[in-house]
C-alpha positions in Angstrom: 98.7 116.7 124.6 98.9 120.2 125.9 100.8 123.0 124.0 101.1 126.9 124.4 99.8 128.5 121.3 99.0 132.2 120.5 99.5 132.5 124.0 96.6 129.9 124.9 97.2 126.6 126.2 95.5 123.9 123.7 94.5 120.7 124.5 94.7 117.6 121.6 92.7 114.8 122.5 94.2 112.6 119.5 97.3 112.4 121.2 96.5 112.5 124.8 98.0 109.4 126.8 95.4 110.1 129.9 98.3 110.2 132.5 96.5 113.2 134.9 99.7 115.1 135.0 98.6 117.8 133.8 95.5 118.4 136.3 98.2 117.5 139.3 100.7 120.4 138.4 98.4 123.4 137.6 99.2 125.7 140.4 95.9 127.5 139.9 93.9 125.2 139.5 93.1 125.9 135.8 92.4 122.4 134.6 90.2 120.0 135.1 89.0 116.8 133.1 85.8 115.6 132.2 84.6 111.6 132.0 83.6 110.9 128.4 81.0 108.0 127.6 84.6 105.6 126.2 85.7 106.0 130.0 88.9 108.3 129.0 88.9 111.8 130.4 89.2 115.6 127.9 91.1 117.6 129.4 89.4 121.0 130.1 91.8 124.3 130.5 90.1 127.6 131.9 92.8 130.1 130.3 91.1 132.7 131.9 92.8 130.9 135.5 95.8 130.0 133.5 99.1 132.0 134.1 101.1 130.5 131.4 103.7 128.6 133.5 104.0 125.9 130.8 104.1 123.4 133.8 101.3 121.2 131.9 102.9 121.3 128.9 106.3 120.3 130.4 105.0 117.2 132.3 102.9 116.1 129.8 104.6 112.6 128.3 103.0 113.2 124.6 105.1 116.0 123.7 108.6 114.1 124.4 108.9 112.2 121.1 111.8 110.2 120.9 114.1 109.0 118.5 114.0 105.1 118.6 116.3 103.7 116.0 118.8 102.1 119.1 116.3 101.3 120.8 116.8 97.4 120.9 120.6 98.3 121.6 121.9 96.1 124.0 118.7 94.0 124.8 120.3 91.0 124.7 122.7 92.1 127.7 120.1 92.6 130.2 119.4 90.6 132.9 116.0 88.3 132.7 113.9 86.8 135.4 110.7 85.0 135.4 109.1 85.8 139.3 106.7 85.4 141.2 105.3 85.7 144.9 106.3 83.1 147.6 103.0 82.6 148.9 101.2 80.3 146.7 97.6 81.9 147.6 98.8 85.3 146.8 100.4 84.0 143.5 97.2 82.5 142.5 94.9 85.5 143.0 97.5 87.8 141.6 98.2 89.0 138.0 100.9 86.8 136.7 102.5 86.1 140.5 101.6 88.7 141.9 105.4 90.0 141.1 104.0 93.9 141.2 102.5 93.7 144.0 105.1 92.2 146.1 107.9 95.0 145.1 105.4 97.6 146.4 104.4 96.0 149.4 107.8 94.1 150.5 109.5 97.4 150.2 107.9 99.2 152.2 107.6 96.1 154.9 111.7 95.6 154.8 112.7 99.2 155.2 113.8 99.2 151.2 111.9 102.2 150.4 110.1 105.0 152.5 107.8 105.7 149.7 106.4 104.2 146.7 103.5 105.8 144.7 101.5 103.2 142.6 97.4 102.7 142.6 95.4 101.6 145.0 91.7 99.7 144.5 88.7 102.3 144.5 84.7 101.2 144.1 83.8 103.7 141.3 84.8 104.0 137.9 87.7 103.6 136.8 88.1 101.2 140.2 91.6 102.4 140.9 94.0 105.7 141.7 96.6 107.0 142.5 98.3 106.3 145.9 101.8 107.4 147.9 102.4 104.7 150.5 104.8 105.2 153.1 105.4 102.4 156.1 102.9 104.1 158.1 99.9 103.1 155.7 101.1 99.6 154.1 98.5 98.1 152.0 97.5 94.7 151.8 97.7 92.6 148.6 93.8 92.8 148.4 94.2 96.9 148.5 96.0 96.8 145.3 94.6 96.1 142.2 95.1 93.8 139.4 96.2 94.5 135.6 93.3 97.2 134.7 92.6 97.4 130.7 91.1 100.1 131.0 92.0 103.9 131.1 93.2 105.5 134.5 94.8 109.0 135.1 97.2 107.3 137.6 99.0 110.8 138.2 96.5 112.7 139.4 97.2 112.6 143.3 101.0 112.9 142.6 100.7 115.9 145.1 100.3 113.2 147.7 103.6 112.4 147.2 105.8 113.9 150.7 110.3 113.8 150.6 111.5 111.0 151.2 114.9 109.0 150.8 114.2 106.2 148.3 111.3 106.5 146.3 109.8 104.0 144.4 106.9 104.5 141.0 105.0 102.2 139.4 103.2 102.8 136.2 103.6 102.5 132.4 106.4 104.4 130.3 104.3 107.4 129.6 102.8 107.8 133.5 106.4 107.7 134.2 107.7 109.9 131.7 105.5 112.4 132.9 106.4 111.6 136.9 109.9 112.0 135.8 109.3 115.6 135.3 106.6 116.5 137.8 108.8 114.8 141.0 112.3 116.0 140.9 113.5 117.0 144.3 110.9 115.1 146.0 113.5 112.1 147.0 117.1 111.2 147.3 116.9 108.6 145.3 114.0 107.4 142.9 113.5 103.5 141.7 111.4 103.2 138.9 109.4 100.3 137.8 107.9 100.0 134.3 104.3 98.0 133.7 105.0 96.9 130.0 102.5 98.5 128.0 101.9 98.8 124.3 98.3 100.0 124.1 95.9 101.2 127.2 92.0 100.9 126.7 89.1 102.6 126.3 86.2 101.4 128.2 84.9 100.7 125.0 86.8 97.7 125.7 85.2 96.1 128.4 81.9 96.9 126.7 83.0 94.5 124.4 84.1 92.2 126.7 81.2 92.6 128.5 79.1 91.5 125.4 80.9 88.5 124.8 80.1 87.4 128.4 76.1 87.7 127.6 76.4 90.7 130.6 76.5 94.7 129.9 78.0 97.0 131.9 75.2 100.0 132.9 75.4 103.7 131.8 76.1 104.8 134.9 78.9 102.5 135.2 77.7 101.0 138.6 79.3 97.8 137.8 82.1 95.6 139.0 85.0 93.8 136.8 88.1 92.2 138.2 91.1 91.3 135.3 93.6 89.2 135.9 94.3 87.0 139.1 92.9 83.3 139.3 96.3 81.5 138.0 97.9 82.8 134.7 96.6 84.4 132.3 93.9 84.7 134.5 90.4 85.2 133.9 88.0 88.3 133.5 84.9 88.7 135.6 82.1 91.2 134.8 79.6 91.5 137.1 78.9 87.4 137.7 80.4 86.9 134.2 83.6 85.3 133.7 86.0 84.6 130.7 89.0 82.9 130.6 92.0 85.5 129.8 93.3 84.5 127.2 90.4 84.4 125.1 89.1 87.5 126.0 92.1 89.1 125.2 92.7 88.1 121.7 90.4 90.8 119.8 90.8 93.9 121.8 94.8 93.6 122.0 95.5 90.8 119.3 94.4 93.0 116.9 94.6 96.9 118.8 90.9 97.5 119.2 89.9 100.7 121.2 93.3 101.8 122.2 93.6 105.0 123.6 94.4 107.7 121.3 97.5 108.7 122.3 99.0 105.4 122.8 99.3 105.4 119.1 102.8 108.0 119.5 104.3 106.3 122.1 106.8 103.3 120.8 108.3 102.1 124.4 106.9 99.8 125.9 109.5 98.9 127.8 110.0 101.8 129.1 113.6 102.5 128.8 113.1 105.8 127.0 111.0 107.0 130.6 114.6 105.3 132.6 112.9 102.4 134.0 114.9 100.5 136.4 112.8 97.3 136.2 110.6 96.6 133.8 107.5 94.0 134.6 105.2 91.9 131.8 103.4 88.5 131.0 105.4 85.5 130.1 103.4 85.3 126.6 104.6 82.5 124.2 106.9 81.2 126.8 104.5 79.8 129.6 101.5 78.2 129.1 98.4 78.5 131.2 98.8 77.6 134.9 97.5 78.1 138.3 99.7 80.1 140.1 101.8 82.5 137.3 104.4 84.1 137.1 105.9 87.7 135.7 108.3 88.2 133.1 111.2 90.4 135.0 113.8 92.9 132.7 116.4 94.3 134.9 117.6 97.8 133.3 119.8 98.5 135.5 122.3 97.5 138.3 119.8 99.6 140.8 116.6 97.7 139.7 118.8 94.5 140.3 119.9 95.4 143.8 115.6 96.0 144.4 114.8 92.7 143.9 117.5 91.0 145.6 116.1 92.5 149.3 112.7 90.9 148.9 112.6 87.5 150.3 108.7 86.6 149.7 110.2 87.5 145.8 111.4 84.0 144.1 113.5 84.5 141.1 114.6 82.0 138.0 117.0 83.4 136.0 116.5 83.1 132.0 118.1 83.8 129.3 117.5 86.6 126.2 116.5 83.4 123.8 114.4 81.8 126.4 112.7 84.8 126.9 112.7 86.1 123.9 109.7 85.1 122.1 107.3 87.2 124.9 109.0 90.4 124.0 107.6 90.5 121.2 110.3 92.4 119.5 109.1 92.6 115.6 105.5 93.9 116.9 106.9 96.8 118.9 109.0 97.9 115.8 105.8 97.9 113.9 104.3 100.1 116.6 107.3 102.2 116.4 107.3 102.9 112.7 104.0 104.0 112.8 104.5 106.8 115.2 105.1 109.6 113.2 102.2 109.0 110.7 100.2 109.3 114.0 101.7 112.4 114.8 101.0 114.1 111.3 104.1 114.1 110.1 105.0 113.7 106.7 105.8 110.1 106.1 106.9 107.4 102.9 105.2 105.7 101.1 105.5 102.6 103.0 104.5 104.0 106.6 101.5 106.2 105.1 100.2 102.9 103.5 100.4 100.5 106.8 99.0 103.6 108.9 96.4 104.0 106.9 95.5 100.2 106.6 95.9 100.5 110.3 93.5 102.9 110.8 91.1 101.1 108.5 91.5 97.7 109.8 90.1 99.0 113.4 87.2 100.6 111.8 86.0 97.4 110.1 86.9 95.0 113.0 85.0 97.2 115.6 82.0 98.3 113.4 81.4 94.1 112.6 81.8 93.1 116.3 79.4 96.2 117.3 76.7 95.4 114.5 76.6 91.7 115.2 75.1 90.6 118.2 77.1 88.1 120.9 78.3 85.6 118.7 79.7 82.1 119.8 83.5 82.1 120.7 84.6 80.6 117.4 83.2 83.5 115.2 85.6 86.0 117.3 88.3 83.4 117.3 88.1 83.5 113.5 88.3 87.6 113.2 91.5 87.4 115.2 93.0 85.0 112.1 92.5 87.0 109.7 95.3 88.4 107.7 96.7 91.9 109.5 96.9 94.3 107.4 99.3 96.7 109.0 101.5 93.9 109.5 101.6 92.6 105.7 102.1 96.9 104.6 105.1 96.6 107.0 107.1 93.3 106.1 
C-alpha cells in the first residue's frame, strides 16, 4: 500500500496486494520493485524523482476498503453457468475448461472486442505478464497460461494498453480495482472479467509443493512448473514432478498457508466491489474430478451475459443458486471478511481480535511443522489439513 505522508510517499509491505499499478502509473519513473527471496516484489520509491502526483496512491487497490455488510445482497438472483471449451483437447489441457481462455481468445477472433488485456506465458520467473491483445496479435491457447498460485504484478505493462472500442480485463478483484482507476478513457466501453480469488501466493508456496514432490525448485529460480490443466482439478508439475491437484492444494489454501500479505484486507473475491461483469472459479464441492473440466460461471450483469452469448466454441449449462451453491463457499468468505479490519490495525471486539489472532498463530505453527519436517508421506499432510481450524471455531 502506498500513501503520501509528511509529504513523502510510503510504501507498506503488510498490505501490499502486488498488482504493479503503481510502477505502471509513475510518470517519472520514480518506482521500481525489487524480487524478494518469497517471489513477491517491495516496492521501491526514489522521492527524490517523485513529484507528488498521488497517481500511485490513487491506483493502488489496498487503500479502497470497503464496506461489506450487503455484500451477499442479491446473490441468489444472479445468473449461473457451469462452462467450458468446445474443443475437447483444449478442455482437457486447460484449467477447469479452459472457460478463461476462450473469452479472451474467441473475442478477439469474432470481432467482440478490439482489446483485451490479460497475461500472457513468459519463461522466467514469475512465468507470466501482462499482455494487451488486439486482433492483430491473437494468441493461441498454448500462449496463455494456466491458473498461477503464485504472485504476479499483472499490471505492470498496463501502458501497453492503446483506445479502443470494447475493452475487455482479466485479473482478480484487486488487479482490477486498481485497472479501474489507471484505464479510464482508454475505451468506449470496458468488460470486465473477475478470476475468483481469495488468497494469492507466495512462492513460498510452490517451495512447499515442490517438497512434497521429492523435487526443489533452485535459488535462482531456473525452474519450470505448470498448474492446472490435465482434466479437472488438474495436476501440478514441478520440474518432472507431478501431483495430483487436489491434493496438492489442500495445505497451502485449505488452511491459508503463505498468502500474500495484503490479501489479508481484501474480502471480495468475487469481485463485485472492483464491478466485475463476469466472474470465473472452480466448480469445488459440486463436480468431482474428471477429464475434461469445467468452470463455474457468475454473470453480474446483463453486459457480461450478452459476452458469453457471442462465443460459439463457449458451451454453457445453466444452474441454479442451490446447485451451485456449495462451491461459493459463502460462510468462508464471510470469515475472511470479518477479519479484515484486524488486518488493517484497526481497533477491533473481542471476538474478531481473538480469531485474528488465532489466525495469525495457526499459520505460524502449520508452516514452521511442514518446514522443520522433512517430506513426509501424503497421509501425514492429509492429517494437518483435519485438524480443528482455529479461526473458524473463534468465529462461529
Amino acid at each position: 500500500m502506498l500513501s503520501l505522508t509528511n509529504n513523502q510517499i510510503r510504501y507498506d509491505y503488510s498490505r501490499c496486494q502486488q498488482c504493479g499499478i503503481c510502477e505502471a502509473v509513475c510518470p517519472k519513473q520514480a518506482i521500481s520493485l525489487k524480487l524478494l527471496d518469497n517471489g513477491t516484489h517491495e516496492v521501491i520509491v526514489d522521492n527524490d524523482k517523485c513529484i507528488r502526483c498521488k497517481r500511485c496512491v490513487a491506483c493502488c487497490p489496498a487503500n479502497k476498503q470497503e464496506d461489506y455488510k450487503t455484500y451477499f445482497d442479491g446473490i441468489q438472483n444472479k445468473k449461473y453457468f457451469l462452462g467450458y471449451h468446445a474443443d475437447n483437447r483444449i478442455r482437457h489441457e486447460s484449467s477447469s475448461g479452459g472457460v478463461g481462455k476462450t473469452i479472451i481468445i474467441e473475442s478477439l477472433r469474432n470481432g467482440v472486442a478490439d482489446g483485451v488485456y490479460s497475461l500472457k506465458r513468459t519463461d522466467v520467473y514469475p512465468f507470466a505478464e501482462g499482455e494487451f491483445y488486439t486482433p492483430k496479435n491473437i494468441p493461441n491457447y498454448e500462449d496463455i497460461p494456466n491458473s498461477v498460485y503464485h504472485s504476479v504484478m499483472a499490471c505492470r505493462n498496463i501502458n501497453r494498453i492503446q483506445k479502443c472500442k470494447r475493452l475487455l480485463v482479466v485479473g482478480t478483484s484487486c488487479q482490477l480495482r486498481a485497472m479501474n482507476a489507471a484505464l479510464k478513457g482508454k475505451a468506449e466501453e470496458t468488460i470486465s472479467i473477475c478470476i475468483f480469488c481469495k488468497q494469492q501466493k507466495t512462492l513460498e508456496s510452490t517451495r512447499f509443493l515442490a517438497k512434497m514432490m521429492g523435487t526443489d525448485i533452485p535459488s535462482d529460480l531456473n525452474f519450470s512448473v505448470q498448474y492446472r490443466g490435465k482434466g479437472w482439478p488438474g495436476t501440478v508439475q514441478i520440474r518432472e514432478a507431478v501431483l495430483p491437484w487436489h491434493r496438492a492444494a489442500q495445505l497451502p489454501f485449505g488452511r491459508r498457508l503463505w498468502t500474500v500479505a495484503g490479501c489479508n484486507i481484501c474480502g471480495d473475491p468475487f469481485g463485485t466491489k472492483a464491478l466485475a461483469d463476469i466472474t470465473l472459479m472452480d466448480p469445488w464441492k459440486i463436480r468431482t474430478p474428471n477429464d475434461l473440466g469445467e468452470t463455474l460461471a457468475i454473470v453480474h450483469t446483463e453486459k457480461g451475459r450478452w459476452l458469453l452469448e457471442q462465443l460459439p466454441s463457449l458451451k454453457l449449462e445453466s444452474k441454479s443458486f442451490k446447485e451451485v451453491a456449495p462451491a461459493l463457499d459463502l460462510k468462508d468468505i464471510w470469515r475472511k471478511q470479518q477479519l479484515v479490519s484486524f488486518f488493517c490495525g484497526e481497533k477491533c471486539d473481542e471476538k474478531i481480535t481473538k480469531a485474528g489472532k488465532a489466525e495469525q498463530r495457526q499459520r505460524a505453527f502449520l508452516t514452521s511443522i511442514v518446514k522443520i519436517l522433512p517430506r513426509m508421506p501424503m497421509i501425514v499432510y492429509r492429517a494437518l489439513c483435519k485438524l480443528p481450524d482455529w479461526r473458524n471455531k473463534a468465529l462461529k
